[in-house]
N, C-alpha and C positions, 0 to 999 in steps of 0.2 A: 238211384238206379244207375248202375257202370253203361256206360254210351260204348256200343262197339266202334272202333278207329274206320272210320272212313275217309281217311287224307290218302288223297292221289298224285301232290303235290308240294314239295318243300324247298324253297328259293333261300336258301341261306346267304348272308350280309354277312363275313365274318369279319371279328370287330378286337382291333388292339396289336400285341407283337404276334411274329412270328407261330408260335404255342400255341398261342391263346387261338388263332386262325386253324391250327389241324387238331389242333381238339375238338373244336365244334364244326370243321368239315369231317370228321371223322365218327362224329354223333349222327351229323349228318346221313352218313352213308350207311350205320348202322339202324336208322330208323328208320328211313324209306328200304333196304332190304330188308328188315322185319315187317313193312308194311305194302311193299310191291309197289312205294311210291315213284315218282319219278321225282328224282333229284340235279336241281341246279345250285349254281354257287356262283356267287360276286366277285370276281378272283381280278384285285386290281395291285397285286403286288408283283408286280413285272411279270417275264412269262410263265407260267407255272411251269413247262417241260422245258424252262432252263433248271429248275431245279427239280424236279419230280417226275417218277415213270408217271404216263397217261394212264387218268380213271377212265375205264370207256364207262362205265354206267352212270357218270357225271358230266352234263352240261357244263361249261365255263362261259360265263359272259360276261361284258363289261358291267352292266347296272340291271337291275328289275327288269321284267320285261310281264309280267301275269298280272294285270290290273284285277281288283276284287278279292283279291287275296287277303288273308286275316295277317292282318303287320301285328308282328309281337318282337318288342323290343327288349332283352333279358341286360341287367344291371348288377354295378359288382355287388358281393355279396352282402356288404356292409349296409346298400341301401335298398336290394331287394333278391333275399334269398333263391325267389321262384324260378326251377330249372328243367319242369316238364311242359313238353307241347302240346299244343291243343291240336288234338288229333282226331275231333269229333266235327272239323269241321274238314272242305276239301281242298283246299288251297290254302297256306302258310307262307308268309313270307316273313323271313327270321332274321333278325339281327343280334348276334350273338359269339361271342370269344371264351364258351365256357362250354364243358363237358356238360349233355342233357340228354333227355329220353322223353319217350310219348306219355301223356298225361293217362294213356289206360296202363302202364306197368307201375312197378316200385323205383325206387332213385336206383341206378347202377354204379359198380366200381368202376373208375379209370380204365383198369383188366379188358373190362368189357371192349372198351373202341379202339384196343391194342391191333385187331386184325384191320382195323379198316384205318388206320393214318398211313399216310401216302408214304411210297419207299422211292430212294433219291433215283436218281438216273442215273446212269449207267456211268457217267462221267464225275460223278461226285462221289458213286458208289467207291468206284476204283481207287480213290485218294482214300476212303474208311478202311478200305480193305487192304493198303499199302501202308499206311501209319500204324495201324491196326499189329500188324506181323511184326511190323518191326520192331515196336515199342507197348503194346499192351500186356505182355505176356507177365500173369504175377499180380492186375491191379485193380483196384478199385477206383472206383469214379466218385469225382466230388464235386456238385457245383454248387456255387456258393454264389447267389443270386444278391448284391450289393447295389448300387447305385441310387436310383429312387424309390427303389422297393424298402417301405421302412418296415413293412411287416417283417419282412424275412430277417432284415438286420437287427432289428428288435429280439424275434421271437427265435430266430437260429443264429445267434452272436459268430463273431470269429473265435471266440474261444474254445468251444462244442467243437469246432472242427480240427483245432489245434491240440485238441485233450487228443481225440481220437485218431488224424495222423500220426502223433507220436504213437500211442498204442501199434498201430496198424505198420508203422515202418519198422520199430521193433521187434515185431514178430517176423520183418524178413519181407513185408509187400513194398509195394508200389501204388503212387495215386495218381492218379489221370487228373489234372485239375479243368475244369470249366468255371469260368468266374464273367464277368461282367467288367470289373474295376481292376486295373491293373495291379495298385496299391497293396488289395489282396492277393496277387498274385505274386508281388516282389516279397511278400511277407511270409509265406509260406515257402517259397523258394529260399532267401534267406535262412529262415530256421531246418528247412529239411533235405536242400542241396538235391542232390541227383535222383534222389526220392521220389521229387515232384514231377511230372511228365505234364508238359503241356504243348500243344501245335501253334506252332507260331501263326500269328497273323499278319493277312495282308495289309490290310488298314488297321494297326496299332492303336486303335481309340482310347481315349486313358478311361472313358467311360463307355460300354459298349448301346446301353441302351438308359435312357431311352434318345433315338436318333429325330433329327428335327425330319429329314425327311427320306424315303426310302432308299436305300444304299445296298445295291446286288450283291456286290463282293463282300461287303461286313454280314450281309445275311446269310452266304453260301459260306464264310467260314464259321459262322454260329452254327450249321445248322449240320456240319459235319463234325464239330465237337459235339453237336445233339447226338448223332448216330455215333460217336465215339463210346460215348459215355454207355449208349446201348450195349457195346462188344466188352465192354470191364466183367468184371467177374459180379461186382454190384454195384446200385448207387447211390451214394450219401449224399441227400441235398436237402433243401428248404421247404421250409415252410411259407406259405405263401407265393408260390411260384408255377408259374405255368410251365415253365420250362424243366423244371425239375419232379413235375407231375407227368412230363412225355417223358422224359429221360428214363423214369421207373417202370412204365408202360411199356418203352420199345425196350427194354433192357427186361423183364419180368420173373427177375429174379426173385426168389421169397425172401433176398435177404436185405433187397432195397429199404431204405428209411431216411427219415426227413429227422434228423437233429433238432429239436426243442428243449427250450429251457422246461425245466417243471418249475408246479408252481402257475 
């Protein structure tokens, strides 16, 4: 028999990169307003309103503070599927870097938690919206998630994106590129010249992630090629990828898609 949701309560621990943290504060926010909970979050990535307008229906604190609470600790996919919350009970305290929903609905698309991921601040906004005029006009967004992610390098090759650049330059577009790994970046540049549109960074990392330990500047210019890639016309990214599963969320074009091998 289905248990009606009586959670009054969800303390989310959000857990991994940047992505992986507003997809599951953004789950967040979408289940306690479907459920009139009150929602708090573990927010220990420097300050949130250096980089994001304030949630007011969101607590931020440094660690737990609601002893008694049901701990449910969620695992990458590989070794435990499970991504609905137990919401039959009143207090949850959630550790988690993954898009999820209450255990009394069905699994939800990404689409879903697109209204409630947090929009940058007014000062970060302004550089999306200045980059944006100057240089997006005509393109498609590409990001090609490399470094330790061997899923995506595996199953969305750099070739996938190399067949389809050409395609897309030949008809006359432009690509916004978002990468991780320089290498792919000097490769694509190389083969497609002025074609390629990318925002220079501050801190030039030859590999962006994964970082040993947290770094403001390398995160605020991630996270304004995040909301770049939003303002393309669409966006071509990976499989496997947190960051290219927000990218297609704030961007919510029907024409976004993730590049896989078949087969």
């Amino acid at each position: 028999m289905e248990v009606a949701p009586v959670l009054q309560r969800l303390t989310l621990v959000p857990k991994g990169g940047m992505c992986n943290r507003l997809q599951a504060l953004a789950s967040a926010r979408r289940l306690c307003q479907l459920l009139h909970a009150r929602c708090t979050v573990v927010w220990v990535w420097g300050d949130f309103e250096d980089f994001f307008v304030r949630l007011p229906e969101v607590s931020l604190v440094p660690e737990p503070r609601e002893a008694g609470a049901k701990r449910i600790v969620q695992r990458a996919i590989r070794v435990d599927p499970a991504r609905s919350v137990d919401v039959s009970v009143r207090s949850v305290e959630l550790h988690s870097g993954y898009l999820f929903w209450g255990s009394h609905e069905p699994p939800i698309p990404f689409s879903a938690i697109r209204p409630f991921l947090p929009q940058l601040n007014s000062r970060l906004g302004e550089q999306v919206s200045e980059f944006s005029a100057r240089h997006l006009q005509n393109t498609v967004g590409f990001h090609l998630r490399r470094a330790d992610n061997r899923t995506s390098t595996r199953c969305s090759p750099d070739v996938l994106f190399l067949q389809r650049a050409r395609s897309l330059v030949a008809a006359g577009k432009r690509i916004f590129l978002a990468t991780d790994n320089l290498e792919t970046e000097r490769k694509l540049k190389t083969r497609f010249g002025d074609a390629i549109v990318t925002r220079p960074k501050r801190d030039p990392l030859a590999q962006r992630w994964p970082r040993p330990e947290f770094n403001p500047t390398a995160a605020e210019d991630d996270l304004i090629d995040l909301f770049l890639l939003a303002r393309t016309e669409y966006v071509v990214g990976c499989h496997g990828s947190s960051f290219t599963n927000t990218a297609i969320a704030l961007n919510g074009s029907a024409r976004c898609e993730k590049l896989v091998v078949s087969g």
